[in-house]
C-alpha positions in Angstrom: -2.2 -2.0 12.6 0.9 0.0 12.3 1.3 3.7 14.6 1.7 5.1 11.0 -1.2 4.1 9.5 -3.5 7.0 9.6 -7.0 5.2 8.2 -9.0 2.2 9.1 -8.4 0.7 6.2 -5.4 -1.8 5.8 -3.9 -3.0 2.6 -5.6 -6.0 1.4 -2.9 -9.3 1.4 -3.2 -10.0 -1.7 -1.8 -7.0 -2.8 1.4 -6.8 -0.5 1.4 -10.7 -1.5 1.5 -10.0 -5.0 4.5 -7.5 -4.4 6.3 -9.5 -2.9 6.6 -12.1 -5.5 7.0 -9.9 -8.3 9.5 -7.4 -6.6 11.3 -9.4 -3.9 10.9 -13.1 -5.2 9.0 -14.2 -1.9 6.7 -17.0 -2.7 4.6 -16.1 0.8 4.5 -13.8 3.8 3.6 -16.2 5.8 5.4 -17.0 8.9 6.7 -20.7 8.0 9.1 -21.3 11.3 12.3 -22.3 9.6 14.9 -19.4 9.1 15.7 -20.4 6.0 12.1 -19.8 4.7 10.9 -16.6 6.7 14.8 -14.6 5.9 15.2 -13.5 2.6 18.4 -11.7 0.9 17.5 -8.7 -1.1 18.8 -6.5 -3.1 18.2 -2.3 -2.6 17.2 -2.3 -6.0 14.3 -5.0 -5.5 13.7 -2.8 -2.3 13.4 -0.1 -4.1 10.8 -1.0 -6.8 9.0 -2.8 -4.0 8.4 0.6 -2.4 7.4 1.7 -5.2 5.2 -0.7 -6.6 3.3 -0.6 -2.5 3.6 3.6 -3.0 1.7 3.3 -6.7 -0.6 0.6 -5.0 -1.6 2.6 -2.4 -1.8 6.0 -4.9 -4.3 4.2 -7.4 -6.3 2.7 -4.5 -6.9 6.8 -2.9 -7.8 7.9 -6.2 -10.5 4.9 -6.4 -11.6 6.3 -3.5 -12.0 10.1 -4.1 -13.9 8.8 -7.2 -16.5 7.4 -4.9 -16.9 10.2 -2.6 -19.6 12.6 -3.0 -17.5 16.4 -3.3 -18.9 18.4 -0.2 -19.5 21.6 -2.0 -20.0 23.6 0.8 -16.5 22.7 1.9 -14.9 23.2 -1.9 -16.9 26.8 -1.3 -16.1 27.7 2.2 -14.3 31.1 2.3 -15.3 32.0 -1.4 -17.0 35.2 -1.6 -19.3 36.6 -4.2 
């Protein structure tokens, strides 16, 4: 797990495998052993939207989330007064 990552959770493969496919044109993110297979040539633009495709992943996947949670009204409430 990446110093950056802040929860326990980890993006599943599939998803970071399906971006980079769509976005970057890499069949897998497997390591393979051969240079020519493992070292890809990409454009910023295909950078670009696959940053942004992993940024709206990672958006819809917290709002899943909060939908799940119970809301802790006594922490919504703290510090409101009557």
């Amino acid at each position: 797990m990446s110093s950056m990552q802040t929860t326990t959770q980890q993006c599943p493969p599939e998803v970071a495998s399906a971006i980079a496919r769509k976005e970057l044109g890499i069949k897998t993110l497997e390591a393979r052993n051969m240079d020519s297979l493992d070292f890809h040539e990409v454009g910023v633009w295909q950078v670009r939207d696959a940053l942004e495709a992993a940024y709206c992943a990672g958006l819809a996947a917290g709002k899943r989330e909060a939908a799940t949670k119970p809301i802790d009204l006594e922490r919504l409430f703290s510090g409101v007064e009557d």
